[in-house]
N, C-alpha and C positions, 0 to 999 in steps of 0.2 A: 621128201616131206615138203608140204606148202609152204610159205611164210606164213598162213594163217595158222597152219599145225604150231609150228616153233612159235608164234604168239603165245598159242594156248601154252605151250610148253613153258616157257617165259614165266609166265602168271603163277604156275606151281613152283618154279625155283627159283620164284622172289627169295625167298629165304627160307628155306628148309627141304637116300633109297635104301635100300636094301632089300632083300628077299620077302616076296610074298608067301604066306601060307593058307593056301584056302582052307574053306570050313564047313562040315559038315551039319547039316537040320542038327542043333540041340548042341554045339559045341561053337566054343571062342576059337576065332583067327588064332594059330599060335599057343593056345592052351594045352596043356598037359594035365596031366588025371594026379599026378602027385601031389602031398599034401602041403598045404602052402608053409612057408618057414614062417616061425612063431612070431607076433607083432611085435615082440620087443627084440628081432634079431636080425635086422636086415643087411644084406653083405654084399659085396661086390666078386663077383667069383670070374673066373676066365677070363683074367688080365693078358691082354697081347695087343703087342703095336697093331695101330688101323692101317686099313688099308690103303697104301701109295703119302701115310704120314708116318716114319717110322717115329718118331717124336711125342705121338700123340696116343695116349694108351686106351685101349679099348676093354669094355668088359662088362657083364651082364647084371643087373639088376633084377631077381624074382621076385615075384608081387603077386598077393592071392587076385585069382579072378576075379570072384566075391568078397568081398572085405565083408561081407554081413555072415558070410562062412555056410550059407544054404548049396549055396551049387558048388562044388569042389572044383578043383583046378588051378595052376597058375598060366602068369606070363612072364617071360623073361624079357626084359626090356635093353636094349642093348646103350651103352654110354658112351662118353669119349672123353678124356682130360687131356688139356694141356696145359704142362706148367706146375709149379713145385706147390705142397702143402702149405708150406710156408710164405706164400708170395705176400707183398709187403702191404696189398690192401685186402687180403680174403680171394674167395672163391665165387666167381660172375658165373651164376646158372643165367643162360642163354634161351628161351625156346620160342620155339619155329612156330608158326601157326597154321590155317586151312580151314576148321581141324583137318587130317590126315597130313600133313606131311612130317617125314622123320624127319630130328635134328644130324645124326652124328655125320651125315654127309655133307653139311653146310659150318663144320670148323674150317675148313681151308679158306671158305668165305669170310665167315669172320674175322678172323684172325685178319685175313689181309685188308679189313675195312676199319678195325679199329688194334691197330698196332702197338698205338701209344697205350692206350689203357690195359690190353695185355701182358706188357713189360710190368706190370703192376699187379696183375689179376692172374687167380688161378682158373682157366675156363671149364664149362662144364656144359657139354650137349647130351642130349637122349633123346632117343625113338619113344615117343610116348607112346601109352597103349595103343593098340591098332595100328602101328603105323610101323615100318621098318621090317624089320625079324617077325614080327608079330602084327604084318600089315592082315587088317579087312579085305575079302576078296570077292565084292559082285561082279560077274562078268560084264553082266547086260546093262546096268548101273556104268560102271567103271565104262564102257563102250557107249556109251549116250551121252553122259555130260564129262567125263574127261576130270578137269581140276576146276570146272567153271560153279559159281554160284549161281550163273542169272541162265544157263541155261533148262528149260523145262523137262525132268525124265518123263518116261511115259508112265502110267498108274504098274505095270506090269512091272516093271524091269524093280523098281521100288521095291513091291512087294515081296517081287523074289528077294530082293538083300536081304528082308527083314525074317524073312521065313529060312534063309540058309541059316543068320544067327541061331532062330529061337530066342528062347528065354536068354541067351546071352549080350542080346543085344542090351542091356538093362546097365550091363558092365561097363559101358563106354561114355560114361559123363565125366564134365571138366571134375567134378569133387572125387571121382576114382581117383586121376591124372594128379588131382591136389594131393591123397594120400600117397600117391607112390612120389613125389618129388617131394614128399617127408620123409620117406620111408632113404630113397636117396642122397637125402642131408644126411641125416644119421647115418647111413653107411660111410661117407666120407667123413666122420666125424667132426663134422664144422656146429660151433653153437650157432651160425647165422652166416646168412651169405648177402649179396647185392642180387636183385635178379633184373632181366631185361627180353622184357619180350615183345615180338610185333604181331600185329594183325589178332588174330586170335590167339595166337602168345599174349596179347595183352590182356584177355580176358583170362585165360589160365593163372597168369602171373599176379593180376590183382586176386582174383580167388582165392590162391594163396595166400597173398599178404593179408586178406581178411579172416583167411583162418588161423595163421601161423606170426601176427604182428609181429611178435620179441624175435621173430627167426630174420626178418629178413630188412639190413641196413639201410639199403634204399631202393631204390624201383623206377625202369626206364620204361613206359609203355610208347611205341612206336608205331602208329598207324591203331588211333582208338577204337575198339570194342564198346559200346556203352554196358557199363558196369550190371546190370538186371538183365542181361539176356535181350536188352527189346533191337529195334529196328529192323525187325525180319523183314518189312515188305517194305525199306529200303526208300519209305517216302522222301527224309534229309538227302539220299544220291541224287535218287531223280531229279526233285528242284536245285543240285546244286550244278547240275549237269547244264543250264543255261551261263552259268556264270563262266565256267571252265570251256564253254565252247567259245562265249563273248571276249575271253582277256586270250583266247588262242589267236582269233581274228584279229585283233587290237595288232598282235604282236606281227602276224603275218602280214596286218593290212588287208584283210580279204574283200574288205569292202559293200560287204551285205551284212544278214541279221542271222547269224548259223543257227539260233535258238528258235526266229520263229520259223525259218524253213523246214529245221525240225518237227515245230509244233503242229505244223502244214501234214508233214508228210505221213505223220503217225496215227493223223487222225483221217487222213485220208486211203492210208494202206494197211491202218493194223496192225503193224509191225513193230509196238512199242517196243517187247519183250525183247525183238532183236539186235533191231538200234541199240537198247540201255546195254546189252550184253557186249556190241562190237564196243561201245563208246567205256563202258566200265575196264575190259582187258588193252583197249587202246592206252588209257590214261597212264596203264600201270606202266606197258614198255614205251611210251610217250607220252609225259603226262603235257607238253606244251602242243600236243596234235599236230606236229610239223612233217612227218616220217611223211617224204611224195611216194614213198612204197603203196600208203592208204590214201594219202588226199582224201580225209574225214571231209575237210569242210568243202571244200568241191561238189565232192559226191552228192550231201547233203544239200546244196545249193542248186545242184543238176537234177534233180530229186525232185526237191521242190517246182522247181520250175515245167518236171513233165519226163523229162529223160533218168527214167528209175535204173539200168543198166549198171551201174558200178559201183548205187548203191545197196543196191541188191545184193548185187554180188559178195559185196564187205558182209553183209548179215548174215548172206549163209556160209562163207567161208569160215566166221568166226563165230559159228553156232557150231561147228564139226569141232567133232571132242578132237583135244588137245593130242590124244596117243598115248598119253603117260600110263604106265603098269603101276599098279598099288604097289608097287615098291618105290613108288616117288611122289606116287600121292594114289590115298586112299579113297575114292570115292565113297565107297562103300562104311567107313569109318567116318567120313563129315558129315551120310545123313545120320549116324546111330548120334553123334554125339551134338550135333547141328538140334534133332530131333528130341533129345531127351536136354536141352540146354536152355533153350529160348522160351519167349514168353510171346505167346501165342495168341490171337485173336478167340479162340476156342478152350482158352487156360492152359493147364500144362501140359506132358508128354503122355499124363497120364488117361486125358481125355477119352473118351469111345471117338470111333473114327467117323461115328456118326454123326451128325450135325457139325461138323467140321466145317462143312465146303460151306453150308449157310450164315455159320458164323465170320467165316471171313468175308464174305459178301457183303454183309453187315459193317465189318470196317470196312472194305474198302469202299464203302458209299459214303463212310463218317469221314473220310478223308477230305480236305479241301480242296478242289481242282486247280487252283493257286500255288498251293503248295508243293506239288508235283509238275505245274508247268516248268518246261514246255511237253512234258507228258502229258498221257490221261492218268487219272487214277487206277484205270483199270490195271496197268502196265505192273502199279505193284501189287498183284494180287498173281499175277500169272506169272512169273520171275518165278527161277528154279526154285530158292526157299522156301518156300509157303509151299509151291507145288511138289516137293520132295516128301514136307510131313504131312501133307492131308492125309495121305493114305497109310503112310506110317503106324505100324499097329500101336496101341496103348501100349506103355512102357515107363517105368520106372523111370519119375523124372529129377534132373540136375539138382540137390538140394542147396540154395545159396549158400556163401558162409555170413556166419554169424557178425554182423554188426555192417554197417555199411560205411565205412568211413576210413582212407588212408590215412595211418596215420603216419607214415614214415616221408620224408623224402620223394619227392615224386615228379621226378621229367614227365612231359608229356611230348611228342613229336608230331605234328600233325603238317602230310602236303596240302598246301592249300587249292593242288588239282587233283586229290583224290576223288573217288568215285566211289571205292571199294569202301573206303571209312570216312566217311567225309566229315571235314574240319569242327563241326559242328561239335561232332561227336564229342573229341577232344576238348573243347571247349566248356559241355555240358558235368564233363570229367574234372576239368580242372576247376571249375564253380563251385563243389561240392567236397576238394580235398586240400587241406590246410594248409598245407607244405607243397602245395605245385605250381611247378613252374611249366607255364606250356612255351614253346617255340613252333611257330606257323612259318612252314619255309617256304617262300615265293619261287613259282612254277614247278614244284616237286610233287609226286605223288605216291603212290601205295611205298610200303615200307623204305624208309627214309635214310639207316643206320647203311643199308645195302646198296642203294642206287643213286644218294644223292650225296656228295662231300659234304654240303650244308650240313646234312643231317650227322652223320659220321662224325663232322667237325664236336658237336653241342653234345650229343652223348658223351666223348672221348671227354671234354671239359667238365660234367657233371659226374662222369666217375671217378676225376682224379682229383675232385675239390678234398 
């Protein structure tokens, strides 16, 4: 495998495998025909140590397919605990983001990143829908873009994921995801737990605590989501992408202006879409752009000046899907819930897929070209997101929860060289909720609790106050 494969690889176990199950026209990944257990009785069934943790107990959560009770079927979600009912602060539900990645193969991780707070905590990972045991399975999806967001599928490959679901694809919004980690509280019988989630964990996780306030003590978002679903075409990366290239050269000394060689080169080669792709999964496994395995700012500098050879090379190597099997990230599960989640230049999931492409066209001309330098604007309109749902058929979309407003306790975490959530985010987040405290951790990026001791440090501190 390349170093550009294990890049891509990298980027999906930031923080969050198990067995795929494909799916046939008209039937869920993982679904069964049996009739879903009653809403007021949810349980935890096939308790057995995980595996290579004897310590750590594993066991299945069933969840109706359709909670609105039209299409029959369940899924069984698989979990992992570690640590006594009784532990001295509660029970820390954990979740992983993408969407598609499973949680319960990412406790060994955790655990060994926040140690101190676990002697305290009872933990709790799960495979959310679609992901794990009950992974989404496009091939040609899954074989095109890997675990990446910014890279582009083709309209084909797309349409086939959505046409294997069917009407099932309807099933896969974060407000499912929110039911079944109610449905999940109450099997472990807790009146309320701590939750902590990154990336799109944090968007899950605030969900929750807006639908379920009195359930949940306090809340760690790590690497922010902005709370409505919006920034799909990623304008906040893009222009934050000059600052993170400027304070990488400061630190190297490079000696040039890596922002406008950039701005140079993308408008000279059309290669936004590529660039923002190497330079977004760059930040996550180096967010100070130092690895001489890539020489980003080099490239970029030789680039500019006339000699495109190795930066080219970087674009298309870290445009080649990742390799990972929907059992370690679901492609095919990030556009169902990607798609039916966000808030669209065309409205919601629900939209005809017609007038689609000209509504977005429409922003991305409303965009400021300031705002995106050293991009063009165009750059965010052709990035995978946008081009994942155009085509997307109409679908049953994400219904917010009710009230917009944390009111618990609320870390925020934000790297100030991400790419992936950029700082901003967190900031727009912590503006708007009463009780939050944000921490910007200088030269850190994509999920923080994981990769960066800084970050590890200021959680473990907020969950044992």
């Amino acid at each position: 495998m390349t170093f550009l494969a294990r890049a891509g690889m990298t980027m999906a176990a930031v923080l969050t495998a198990a067995a795929c199950v494909g799916s046939a026209p008209g039937s869920a990944a993982g679904a069964s025909s049996t009739a879903a257990p009653a809403p007021d009785a949810p349980g935890l069934t096939g308790h057995r140590p995980c595996p290579g943790q004897p310590d750590v107990t594993c066991a299945d959560l069933t969840v109706p397919l359709d909670r609105g009770g039209a299409v029959p079927g369940t899924l069984k979600l698989r979990t992992a605990v570690l640590g006594k009912a009784d532990a001295p602060r509660g029970t820390l539900l954990f979740l992983t983001g993408g969407p598609g990645q499973p949680g319960v193969p990412f406790v060994a991780r955790i655990r060994s990143r926040l140690p101190e707070a676990l002697a305290e905590y009872r933990l709790v990972m799960i495979d959310q829908r679609g992901t794990g045991e009950a992974a989404v399975d496009c091939p040609a999806l899954q074989k095109e873009v890997g675990s990446s967001d910014t890279v582009a599928p083709t309209r084909g490959a797309v349409t086939a994921c959505a046409t294997s679901l069917g009407r099932n694809r309807n099933f896969y919004t974060t407000a499912d995801t929110v039911a079944d980690l109610e449905d999940l509280r109450r099997a472990l019988h807790v009146p309320s737990w701590t939750v902590d989630g990154v990336s799109y964990g944090t968007f899950t996780g605030a969900q929750y605590a807006l639908t379920h306030p009195q359930r949940v003590r306090r809340l760690v978002l790590d690497s922010v989501v902005p709370l409505d679903g919006g920034g799909v075409l990623y304008e906040d990366s893009l222009g934050h992408s000059a600052q993170v290239l400027r304070a990488a050269c400061r630190e190297q000394r490079c000696g040039f202006d890596p922002a406008r060689d950039l701005a140079k080169v993308v408008r000279r080669d059309g290669n936004g879409v590529g660039v923002f792709n190497l330079l977004v999964i760059a930040s996550i496994i180096d967010p100070r752009l130092e690895d001489p395995r890539f020489g980003i700012l080099d490239a970029l500098h030789a680039s500019a000046a006339g000699d495109r050879a190795r930066l080219d090379a970087l674009v298309a190597g870290f445009s080649e899907p990742s390799e990972e099997p929907p059992a370690e990230f679901s492609s095919g599960l990030h556009a169902a819930t990607l798609c039916a989640d966000s808030r669209w230049p065309w409205g919601d999931a629900a939209a005809p897929v017609a007038g689609r492409e000209r509504a977005l066209e429409r922003a991305v001309q409303r965009i400021r070209p300031k705002d995106v330098w050293p991009f063009e604007r165009e750059t965010a309109g052709g990035q995978g997101i946008p081009q994942t749902c155009l085509p997307w058929p109409a679908s049953r979309p994400n219904r917010a929860a009710p009230g917009r407003t944390l009111t618990m306790p609320v870390l925020l975490l934000a790297g100030d060289r991400d790419l992936s959530t950029p700082v901003k985010w967190a900031r727009e987040v912590a503006a708007v909720t009463p009780r939050a405290e944000l921490v910007v951790l200088k030269g850190a990026g994509h999920s923080t609790q994981s990769r960066s001791d800084a970050g590890a440090r200021a959680a473990t501190e907020f969950l044992l106050r």
